[in-house]
N, C-alpha and C positions, 0 to 999 in steps of 0.2 A: 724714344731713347731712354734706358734705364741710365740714372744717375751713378758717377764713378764712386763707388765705394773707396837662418841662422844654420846654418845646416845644423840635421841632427844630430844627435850623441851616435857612435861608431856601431855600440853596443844593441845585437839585435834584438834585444829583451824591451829596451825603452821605445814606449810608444807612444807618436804623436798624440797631443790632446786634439779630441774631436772636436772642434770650433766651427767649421765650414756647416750651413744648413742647409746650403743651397751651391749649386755651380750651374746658375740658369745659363750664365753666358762668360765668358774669359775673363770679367773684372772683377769678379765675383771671387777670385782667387788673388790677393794685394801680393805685391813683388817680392815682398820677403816670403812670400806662401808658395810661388812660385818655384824660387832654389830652393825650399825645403821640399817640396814634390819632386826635382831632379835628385837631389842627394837621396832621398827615401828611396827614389827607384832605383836607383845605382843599387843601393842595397839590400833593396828586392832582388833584383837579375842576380845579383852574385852569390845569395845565401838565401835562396826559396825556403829550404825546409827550417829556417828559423824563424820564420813568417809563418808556418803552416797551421797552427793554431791560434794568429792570431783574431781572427776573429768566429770563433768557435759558438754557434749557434746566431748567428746571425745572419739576415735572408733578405733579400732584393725582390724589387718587384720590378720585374723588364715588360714595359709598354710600348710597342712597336708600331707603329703605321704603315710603315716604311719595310721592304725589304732587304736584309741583311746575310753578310759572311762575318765580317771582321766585328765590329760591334755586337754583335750579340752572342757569338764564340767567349770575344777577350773578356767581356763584362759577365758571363755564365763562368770561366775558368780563372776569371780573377777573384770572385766571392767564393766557389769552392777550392780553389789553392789555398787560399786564406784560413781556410775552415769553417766555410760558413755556405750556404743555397741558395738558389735563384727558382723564381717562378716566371713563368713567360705567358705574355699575352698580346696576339697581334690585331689588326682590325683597328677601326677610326677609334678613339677613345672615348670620345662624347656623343658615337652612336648613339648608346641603349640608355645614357641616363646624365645628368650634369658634369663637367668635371668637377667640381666640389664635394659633390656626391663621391666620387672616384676616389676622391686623396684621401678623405676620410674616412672610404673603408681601408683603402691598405693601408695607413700610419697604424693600423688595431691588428695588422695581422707581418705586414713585412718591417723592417728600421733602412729602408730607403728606396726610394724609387726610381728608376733609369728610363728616360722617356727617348724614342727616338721616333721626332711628328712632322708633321709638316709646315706649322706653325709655331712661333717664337710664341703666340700667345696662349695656346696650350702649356708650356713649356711655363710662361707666369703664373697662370690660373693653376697650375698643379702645384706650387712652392707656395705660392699666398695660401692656400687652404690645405698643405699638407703641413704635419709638425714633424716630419721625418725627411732628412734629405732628398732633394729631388737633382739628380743629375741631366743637364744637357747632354744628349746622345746624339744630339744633331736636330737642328731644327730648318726652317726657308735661310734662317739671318746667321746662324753661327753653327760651328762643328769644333766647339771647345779642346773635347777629350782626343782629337785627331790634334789640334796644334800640339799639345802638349806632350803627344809620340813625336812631333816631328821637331820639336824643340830639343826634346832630349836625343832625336836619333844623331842630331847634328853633334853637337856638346861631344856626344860618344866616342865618333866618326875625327871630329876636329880636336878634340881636349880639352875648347871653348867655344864660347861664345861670341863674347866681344870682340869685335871689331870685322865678324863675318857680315859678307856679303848674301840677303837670298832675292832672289829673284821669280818672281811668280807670275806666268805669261797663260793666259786665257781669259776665262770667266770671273768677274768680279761679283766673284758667288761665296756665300755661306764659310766655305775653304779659307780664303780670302780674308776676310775680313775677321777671323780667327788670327790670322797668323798676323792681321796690321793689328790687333792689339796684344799681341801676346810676345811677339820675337823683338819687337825694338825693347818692349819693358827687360831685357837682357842681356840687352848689348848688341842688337843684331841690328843693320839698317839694310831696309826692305824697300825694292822696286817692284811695282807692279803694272803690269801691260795689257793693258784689254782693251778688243775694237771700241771704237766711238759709239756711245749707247749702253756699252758692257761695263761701264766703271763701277768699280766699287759703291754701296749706299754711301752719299754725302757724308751723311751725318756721323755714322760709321768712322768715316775715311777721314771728319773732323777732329773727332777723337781722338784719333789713332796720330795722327799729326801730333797734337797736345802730349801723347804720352811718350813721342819721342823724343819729343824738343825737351821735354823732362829728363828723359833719360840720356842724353846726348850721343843720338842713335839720328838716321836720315829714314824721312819715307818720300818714294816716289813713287806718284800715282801717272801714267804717260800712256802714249796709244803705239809707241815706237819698243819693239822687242830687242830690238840691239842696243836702245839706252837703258833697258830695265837689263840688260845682261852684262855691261859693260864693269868690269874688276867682280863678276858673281864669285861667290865659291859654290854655290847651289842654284842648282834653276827646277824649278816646280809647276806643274800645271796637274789640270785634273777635268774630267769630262766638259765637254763644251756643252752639252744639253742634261742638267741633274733635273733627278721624278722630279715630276711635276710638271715643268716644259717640255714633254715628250710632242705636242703641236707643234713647237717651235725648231724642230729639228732638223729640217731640212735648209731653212733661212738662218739655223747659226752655221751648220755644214760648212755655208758657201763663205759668211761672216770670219769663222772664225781660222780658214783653212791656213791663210799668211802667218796665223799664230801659235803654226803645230811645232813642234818642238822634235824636232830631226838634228841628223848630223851637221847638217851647213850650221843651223841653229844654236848646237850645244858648240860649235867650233868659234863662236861671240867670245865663249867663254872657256878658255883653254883649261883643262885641269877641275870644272867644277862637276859635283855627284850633281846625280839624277835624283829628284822625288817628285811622288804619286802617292796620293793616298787610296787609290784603287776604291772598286772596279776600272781598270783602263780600256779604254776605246781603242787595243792598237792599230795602227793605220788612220786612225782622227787627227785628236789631240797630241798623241804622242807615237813615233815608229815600231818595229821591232826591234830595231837595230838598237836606238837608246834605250829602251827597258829593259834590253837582255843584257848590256854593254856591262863590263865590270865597275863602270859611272855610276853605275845605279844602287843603289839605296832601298827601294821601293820595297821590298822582302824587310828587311832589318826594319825598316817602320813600320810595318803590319804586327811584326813580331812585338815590338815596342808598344802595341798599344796596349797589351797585355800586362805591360810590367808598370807602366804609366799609371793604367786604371785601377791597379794592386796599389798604388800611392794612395790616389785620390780616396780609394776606399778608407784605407786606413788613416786618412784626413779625415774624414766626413763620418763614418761611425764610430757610436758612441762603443 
């Protein structure tokens, strides 16, 4: 476990100092850094072409392992919205040569790099030996730059934060443990529900406790879906088997079916939106009937992670 590490002026012209080097994992961004990546996005979404040059010659380097729609779209169209290019590369990382090797050729050719791996420890190894930003794109342990579409979708959708209810009922996966450190540091207090076996990492889930009790925000970690939904104003779930577990797909099926998120299900909680951070399983994890429902959200967060990751850019380059 990595150790824990104002809104802006109105005016589209003034632009944040690039301070961030790294956003290996959600803490890596401190709570005031936080609301200043909602306020920036707000004013991204509202006024794109005052953004359009701001980062004019400046280029990404997208590392992939993983297959992509939404990340690798929103992180290609958020650098050239910007004003600036993206280069792409899929395949293991540290196939053909060290990751060391890696960072230090693109910091000589790209000023930052977007990893989406499989491993959290890739995701270290590429920040200790790059001197150019390295963004978490998703790793086993975290999926950062999805909390923080889904942090602001809510903000949007509600007008706040504080004192909202979410609720997040399946796999105590990567998703997860994003949103237990990122949604109490802002007022949100977070229930989470997954079969016995499927909890959240400990240590993780230690954390994240610590950062609420700080923030005077609740988390609940429990195996019961109607205590994790009960006063929700959001309930969230997301594949019951992510790459990598494709062996285990048949024994979480059976696992995880009491925790799909249907009508009886969203009826726990009268009145709260629907989120997914997609691809969705429909007929799994979540029905058709909820992710088509006017409850849902799940579009306006895909959308969102576009305008999100247009912050963080202009966080983190120089």
């Amino acid at each position: 476990m990595m150790n824990i590490n104002s809104a802006l002026p109105a005016a589209p012209s003034v632009r944040p100092k690039a301070s961030l080097r790294r956003f290996a994992w959600d803490l890596d961004l401190s709570q005031d850094e936080l609301v200043q990546l909602l306020e920036l996005t707000a004013a991204l979404k509202r006024s794109p072409a005052s953004y359009a040059r701001a980062l004019e010659g400046r280029y990404l380097s997208l590392l992939f392992e993983k297959p992509s729609l939404r990340t690798r779209l929103t992180f290609e169209l958020a650098i050239k919205q910007l004003g600036g290019d993206a280069v792409f590369s899929n395949g293991l990382i540290a196939e053909r040569e060290p990751l060391k090797d890696v960072a230090r050729n693109l910091e000589r050719w790209t000023h930052g790099i977007v990893a989406r791996v499989f491993s959290q420890q890739t995701i270290e190894e590429l920040a200790r030996w790059s001197s150019v930003p390295v963004i978490n794109a998703l790793s086993d342990l975290y999926h950062p730059c999805q909390a923080l579409a889904d942090v602001f979708t809510l903000k949007e959708h509600f007008g706040q934060l504080r004192g909202l209810k979410l609720a997040f009922v399946g796999d105590g996966n990567n998703v997860a443990h994003s949103l237990m450190l990122t949604a109490p540091r802002l007022g949100v207090d977070l229930a989470v529900a997954t079969p016995p076996g499927y909890a959240p990492n400990p240590e993780i889930a230690a954390v994240a406790a610590g950062l609420a009790a700080a923030s005077g925000t609740s988390l609940t970690v429990t195996s019961e879906p109607a205590e994790a939904l009960r006063g929700a104003d959001a309930v969230y779930t997301d594949v019951w088997t992510s790459m990598g577990f494709e062996d285990q797909a048949e024994e979480r099926r059976r696992v995880f079916q009491p925790y799909q998120v249907n009508q009886r299900l969203m009826e726990m909680a009268p009145g709260a939106v629907f989120l997914h951070c997609l691809p969705a399983k429909r007929g799994a994890e979540v029905t058709d009937e909820v992710i088509e429902s006017p409850r849902s959200l799940v579009f306006e967060q895909a959308e969102n992670r576009l305008h999100t990751q247009k912050a963080l850019l202009l966080m983190m380059l120089d």
